[in-house]
PAFIVO-796438 format. One record per residue (C-alpha): residue number from 1; x, y, z. Coordinates in steps of 0.2 Angstrom, whole numbers, plus 5000, padded with zeros to 4 digits. Layout:
BEGIN
R:num:u:v:w
R:NUM:X:Y:Z $
...
This chain:
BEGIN
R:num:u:v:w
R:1:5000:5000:5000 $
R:2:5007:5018:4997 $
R:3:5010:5029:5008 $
R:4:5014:5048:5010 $
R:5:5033:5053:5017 $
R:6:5045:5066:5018 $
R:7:5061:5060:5011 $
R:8:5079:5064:5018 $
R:9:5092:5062:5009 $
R:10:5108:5052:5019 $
R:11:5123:5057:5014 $
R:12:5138:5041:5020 $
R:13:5153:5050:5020 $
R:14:5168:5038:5020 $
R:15:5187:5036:5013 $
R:16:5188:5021:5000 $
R:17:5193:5009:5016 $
R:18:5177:5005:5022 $
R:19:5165:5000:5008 $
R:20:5159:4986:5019 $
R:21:5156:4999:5034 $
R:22:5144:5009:5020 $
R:23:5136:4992:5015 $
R:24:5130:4990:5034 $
R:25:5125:5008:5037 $
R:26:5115:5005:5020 $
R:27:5106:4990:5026 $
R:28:5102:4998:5043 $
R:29:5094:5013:5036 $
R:30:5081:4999:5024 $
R:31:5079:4991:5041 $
R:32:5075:5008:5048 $
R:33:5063:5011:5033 $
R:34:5054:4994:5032 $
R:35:5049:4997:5050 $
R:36:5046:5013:5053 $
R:37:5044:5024:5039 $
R:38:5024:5022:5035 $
R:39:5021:5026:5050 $
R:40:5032:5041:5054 $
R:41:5029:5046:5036 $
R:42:5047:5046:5036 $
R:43:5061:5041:5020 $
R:44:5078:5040:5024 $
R:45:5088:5039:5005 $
R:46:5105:5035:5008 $
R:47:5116:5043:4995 $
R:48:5137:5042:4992 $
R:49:5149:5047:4979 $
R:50:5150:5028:4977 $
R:51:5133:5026:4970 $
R:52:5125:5043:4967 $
R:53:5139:5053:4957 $
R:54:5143:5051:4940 $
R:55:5158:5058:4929 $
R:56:5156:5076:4924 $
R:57:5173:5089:4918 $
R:58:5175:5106:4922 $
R:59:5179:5105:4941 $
R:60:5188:5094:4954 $
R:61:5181:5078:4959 $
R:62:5177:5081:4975 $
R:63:5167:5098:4968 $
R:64:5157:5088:4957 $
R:65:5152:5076:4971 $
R:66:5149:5090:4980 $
R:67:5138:5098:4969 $
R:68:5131:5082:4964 $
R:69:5124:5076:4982 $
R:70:5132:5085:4996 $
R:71:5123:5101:4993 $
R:72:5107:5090:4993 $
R:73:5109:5079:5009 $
R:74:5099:5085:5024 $
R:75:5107:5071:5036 $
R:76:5126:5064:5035 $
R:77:5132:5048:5042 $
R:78:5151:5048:5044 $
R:79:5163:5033:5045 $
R:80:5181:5031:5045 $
R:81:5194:5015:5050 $
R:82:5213:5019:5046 $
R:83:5212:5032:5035 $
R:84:5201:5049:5033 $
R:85:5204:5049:5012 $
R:86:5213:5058:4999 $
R:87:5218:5076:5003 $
R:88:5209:5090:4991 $
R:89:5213:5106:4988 $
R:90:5206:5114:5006 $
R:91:5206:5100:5016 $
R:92:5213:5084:5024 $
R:93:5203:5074:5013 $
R:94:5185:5073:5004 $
R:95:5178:5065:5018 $
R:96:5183:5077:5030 $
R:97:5178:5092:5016 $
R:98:5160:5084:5016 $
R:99:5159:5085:5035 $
């Protein structure tokens, strides 16, 4: 049955060494939906640069990723292990640019 529901977009910010780490924190945001989202009317779309960003020119990469989902996340999840990423031009890395 359809329902009516706000969605957020999830932005997972992580470095490249822990795409098992995303995989869980995608599974537990469809668990979080299947159970509670009809009734809180609620959406939680997780959303990476793994999965939601495509190759475009004219700008850095972590710009485009940027431009393509960061500026359009309303919630960010961020995980890390032994790294924090590869530096860009501001920051420590594009994880850490994201936060």
């Amino acid at each position: 049955m359809s329902y009516k529901a706000t969605v957020f977009n999830v932005m997972i910010a992580s470095p490249g060494d822990v795409a098992s780490e995303r995989s869980i924190v995608r599974e537990v945001i469809a668990e979080w939906n299947a159970v509670h989202s009809a009734a809180r009317g609620i959406v939680l779309l997780p959303t990476g640069w793994e999965s939601h960003s495509s190759p475009e020119m004219g700008n850095t990469p972590q710009s485009i990723i940027n431009d393509q989902i960061l500026d359009k996340g309303d919630l960010l999840i961020g995980v890390f292990w032994t790294r924090i990423g590869t530096q860009t031009e501001d920051y420590a890395s594009g994880t850490v640019e994201e936060i």
